[in-house]
C-alpha positions, 0 to 999 in steps of 0.5 A: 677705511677705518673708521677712527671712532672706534669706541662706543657713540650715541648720536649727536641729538641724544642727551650726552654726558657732561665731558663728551665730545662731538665728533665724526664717525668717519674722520674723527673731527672735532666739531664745536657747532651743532653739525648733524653730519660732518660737512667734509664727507658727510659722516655722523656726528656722534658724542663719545667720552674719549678723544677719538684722535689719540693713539691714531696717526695723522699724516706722518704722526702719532698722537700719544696725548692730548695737551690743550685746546683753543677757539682753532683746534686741538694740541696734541703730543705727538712723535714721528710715525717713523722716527719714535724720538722725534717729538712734536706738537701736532695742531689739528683744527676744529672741523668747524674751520676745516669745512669752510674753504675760506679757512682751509685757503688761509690756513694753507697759505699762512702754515708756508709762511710761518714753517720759513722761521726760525728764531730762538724766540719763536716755535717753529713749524716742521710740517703741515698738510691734510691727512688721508681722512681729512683733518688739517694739521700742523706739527710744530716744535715740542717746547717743555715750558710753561705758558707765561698766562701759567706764571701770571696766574702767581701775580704780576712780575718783576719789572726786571723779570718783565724787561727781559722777557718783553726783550725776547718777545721784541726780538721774535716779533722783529724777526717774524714782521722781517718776513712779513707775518703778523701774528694778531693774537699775541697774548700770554697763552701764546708765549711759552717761556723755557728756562735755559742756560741763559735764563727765561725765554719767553718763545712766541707760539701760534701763528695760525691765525697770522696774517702774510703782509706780502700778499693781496688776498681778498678772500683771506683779509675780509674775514680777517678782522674777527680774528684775535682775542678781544683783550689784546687786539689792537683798535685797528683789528676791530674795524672791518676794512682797517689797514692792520699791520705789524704795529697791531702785534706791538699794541697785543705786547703792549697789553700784555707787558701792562698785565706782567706788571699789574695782573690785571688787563687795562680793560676788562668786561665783555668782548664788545664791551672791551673792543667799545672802550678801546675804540674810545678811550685810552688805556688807564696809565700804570701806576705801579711801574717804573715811570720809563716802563709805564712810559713804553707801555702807554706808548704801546697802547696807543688808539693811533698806530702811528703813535705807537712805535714804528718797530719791535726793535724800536721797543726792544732798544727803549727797554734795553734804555729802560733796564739800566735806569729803571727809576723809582715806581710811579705812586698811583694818584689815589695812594698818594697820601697813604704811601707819603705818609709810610716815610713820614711814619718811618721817620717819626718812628726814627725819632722817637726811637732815638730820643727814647735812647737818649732819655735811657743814655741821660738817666743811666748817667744821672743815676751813676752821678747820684751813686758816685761818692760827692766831691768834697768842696774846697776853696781851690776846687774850680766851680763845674765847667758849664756846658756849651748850649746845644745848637738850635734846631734846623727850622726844616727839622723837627725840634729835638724830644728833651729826655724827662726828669728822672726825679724832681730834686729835693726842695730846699729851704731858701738858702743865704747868699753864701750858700748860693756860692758855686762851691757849696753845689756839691755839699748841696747834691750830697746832703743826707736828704739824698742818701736814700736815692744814692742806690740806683734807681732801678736796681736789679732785683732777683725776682721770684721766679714766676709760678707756672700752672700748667694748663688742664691736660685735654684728651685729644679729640678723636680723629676725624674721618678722612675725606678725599675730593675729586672731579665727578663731572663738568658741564658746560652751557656756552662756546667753551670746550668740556676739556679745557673747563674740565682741565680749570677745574683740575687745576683747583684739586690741590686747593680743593683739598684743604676744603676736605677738614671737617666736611663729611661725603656727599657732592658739591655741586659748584657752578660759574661763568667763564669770559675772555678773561678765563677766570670763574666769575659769579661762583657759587657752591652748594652741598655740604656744610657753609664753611665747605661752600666757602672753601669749595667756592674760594679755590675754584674762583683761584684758577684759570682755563686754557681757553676762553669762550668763542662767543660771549660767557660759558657756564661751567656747572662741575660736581665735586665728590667728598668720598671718606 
């Protein structure tokens, strides 16, 4: 037989390159752990620089592409050997999983299981087996969408948007609990969400880890307690010899509708850290949601699963209750005085722009009455109707702001007792004192138009040299692989490409931590110039890896080329 590592290896104990993978010479199986021969038919491990899988045929199909990989195994793209436009997503497991017999029995018996559904909120299985040179497959259904842990990575959600998803989610999980299977690690990365005619569908993906309700089998439950991703499994999971059933599946939709709404998890650190904290406090409540769907998610998070719902359908009709009358949002605790005081504000600023439009309203009269020819007083002109007194202002309401005096009124002599008579009002407001103000107060001048200088002219500065950034290289000290730090990091080229403005050719070398929540921590950049550093270090720590580490925290060193 062929062997499928057809390009050049070195063994597995001689330095390797940054991206290299281990695998067997004689089946090609990826292996994670230092294996010095292959456990299933004792071939050499060897490092190589390219999948050694793509453009091979596994069982009935031939792998064109590589699409992502996780803690189980490698996705490739795939299409019938036979029937060239039947296309698949072919999940080939880890040789690490592969050679231990307890593995092989679960993944056997939980692939029949999951091939049995079909719903359109979930990937179906069209095929799984082992192939003539031992690698353990499952094909499933090609979806062309995109990861809702993609769609997080632009911020939270839309409650509205969040409803109709969690919906969907609801409805794959009642029909996968209905035949008896748990997923156990639902969570963002699982969920492919494919806009169609009726919208987003969010379709649940990755059910190899799930566990078959209907069957009692201690080989398969006693290691079954470790599985799952620590931000999203239930408490139950945690605790080896706990009863898990399908409530630990809506305590995984709890968690992640919490992260749709806020973009953050309600519990963070590391894994035992994170596993700790559930086991002893409640999830923080959410402050930022409307209060019936902050409602069901706290519910969702409930430590006791009896507190929980008691089926996904049962959520699935609170969320339904929950989207015709979602209500106002819940105001955080500790935003409480800053967001009182944005409607205050508001109004505040209502009033004022109100009494500054009544002043204006009061002055443009009082200058028109002031141009206006004066009446001439006679004994049969009737004194001035007097205006009835405004009504007093509501205790409840702030008083009205009186428009200021536009001019203060010309002082006169103490007049006699005559001259106080009603009718000599208007001889009074028309005496020659007052002829100089009979002109508007603001009148329109034509002003001067103002003299413009024109600013110096500046020869524009040469061009810069232009400077392309690229990948050079990924290193990885930890349980995550090459590729999937790799692909992070190629996420980060187009924000990368804004760092290029004034940085000169050379190599930044940037380095960072990776943990359960796939998102670079403690980055630090060196090379170049301090405002390159900057700017490398800020777009990496923008993106986010297919897959987190199997154990603990990984450090990804990457070197950046600035080539002119």
């Amino acid at each position: 037989m062929q062997s499928p590592v057809a390009q050049e290896a070195v063994p597995a104990h001689e330095p390797a390159a940054a991206d290299g993978l281990r695998t067997c010479r004689t089946c090609g199986a990826i292996y994670r752990k230092q294996f010095a021969r292959c456990p299933s038919d004792g071939g050499e491990i060897v490092v190589v620089h390219d999948d050694p899988l793509i453009g091979r045929t596994v069982g009935s199909f031939a792998i064109d592409e590589l699409l992502g990989e996780g803690a189980m195994g490698r996705v490739y793209r795939a299409h019938h050997a036979r029937l060239a436009a039947k296309r698949y997503a072919l999940k080939v497991l880890h040789g690490d999983h592969a050679s231990d017999a307890t593995m092989r029995i679960r993944f056997a018996k939980e692939a029949e299981a999951v091939s049995r559904l079909a719903h359109p909120n979930v990937v179906t299985v069209a095929d799984f087996g082992r192939s003539a040179e031992g690698l353990f497959f499952i094909a499933m259904e090609l979806v062309n969408g995109v990861s809702l842990a993609d769609l997080l990575d632009a911020g939270p959600l839309d409650p509205a948007r969040v409803v109709r998803l969690a919906r969907g989610l609801c409805a794959g999980l009642t029909h996968a609990h209905a035949h008896h299977l748990i997923h156990r690690d639902l969570k963002p990365d699982n969920v492919l969400v494919v806009v169609g005619a009726d919208g987003e569908v969010p379709r649940i993906v990755d059910f190899g880890i799930a566990l078959a309700t209907d069957r009692e089998d201690a080989r398969l439950t006693s290691t079954g307690f470790t599985m799952g991703t620590p931000a999203y499994v239930a408490p139950e999971q945690a605790v080896i010899g706990k009863a898990v059933d399908h409530r630990a599946d809506l305590y995984a939709l709890g968690v992640t509708m919490y992260e749709m709404l806020t973009g953050a998890l309600p519990f963070t650190g590391e894994p035992m850290e994170v596993v700790l904290a559930k086991a002893t406090r409640a999830a923080p409540p959410l402050t930022a949601a409307p209060p019936a769907l902050a409602q069901i998610v706290d519910r969702l998070l409930a430590r006791d699963p009896d507190a929980r719902y008691r089926d996904a359908a049962a959520v699935d009709e609170a969320l339904a209750r929950a989207s015709l009358a979602p209500g106002p949002p819940v105001v955080a605790r500790g935003a409480a005085p800053a967001r009182r005081w944005l409607p205050m504000g508001a109004a505040a600023v209502a009033l004022l722009g109100v009494a500054s439009a009544a002043w204006w309203v009061g002055r443009d009269r009082a200058t028109a009455a002031a141009a206006a020819p004066a009446p001439v007083a006679t004994a049969s002109t009737p004194p001035p109707p007097t205006e009835a007194a405004p009504p007093a202002p509501s205790p409840t309401e702030p008083a009205p702001i009186e428009p200021a005096p536009i001019e203060p009124a010309p002082i006169e002599p103490a007049p006699r007792a005559a001259e106080r008579a009603p009718e000599r009002r208007p001889e009074r407001r028309a005496s020659p004192r007052r002829e100089p103000a009979t002109a508007s107060p603001r009148p329109v001048v034509a002003a001067p138009p103002p003299v413009v200088t024109p600013p110096p002219v500046v020869a524009p500065p040469p061009p810069a040299r232009a400077v392309a950034v690229g990948v050079a290289g990924v290193a990885v000290d930890g349980a995550l692989a090459t590729g999937a730090a790799r692909k992070g990091v190629d996420r980060a080229l187009p924000a990368l490409r804004g760092c290029v403005a004034g940085a000169t050719p050379g190599t930044v070398t940037v380095t960072f931590t990776i943990g359960e929540a796939r998102r670079p921590q403690q980055v630090s950049a060196r090379g170049g110039s301090a405002a390159t550093q900057a700017c490398v270090a800020a777009a990496i720590g923008g993106v986010r890896t297919d897959a987190a580490p199997d154990v603990g925290d990984a450090r990804v060193t990457a070197r950046l080329a600035f080539t002119p």
